[in-house]
C-alpha positions, 0 to 999 in steps of 0.5 A: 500500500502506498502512502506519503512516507513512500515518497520522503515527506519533508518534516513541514510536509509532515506537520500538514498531515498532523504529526506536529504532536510527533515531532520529538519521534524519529521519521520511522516512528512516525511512519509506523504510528501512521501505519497502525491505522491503515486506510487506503482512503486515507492513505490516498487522500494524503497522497493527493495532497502530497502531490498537489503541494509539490505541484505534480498535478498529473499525478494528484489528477490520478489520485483524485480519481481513486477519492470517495466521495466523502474525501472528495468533500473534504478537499473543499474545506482543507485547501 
């Protein structure tokens, strides 16, 4: 299962998905506290912010498409 922690997050990357609670943690404990709640919708919607942060919107497109309906709804209130 991908995620974010596949494609090296930076450390303010990571403060956008919430780990600023987890900053004293080492990027390894983070990512497998972030992979004790596996959810691929999740994991999805995270990517796809990932990438349309870095500006690879052909690859955050493809995401997009992948995004239920609800996540998709939450897209609206987090930008």
């Amino acid at each position: 299962m991908e995620t974010i922690f596949d494609h090296n997050p930076t450390k303010e990357e990571l403060k956008r998905f919430g780990f600023r609670e987890y900053e004293t943690f080492s990027i390894q404990e983070q990512k497998d506290f972030y992979l004790n709640h596996p959810s691929v919708d999740t994991y999805n919607y995270h990517l796809y912010i990932l990438f349309s942060i870095r500006g690879n919107d052909e690859r955050a497109k493809k995401l997009y498409q992948k995004l239920s309906s609800d996540y998709k709804g939450l897209l609206m209130q987090d930008f």
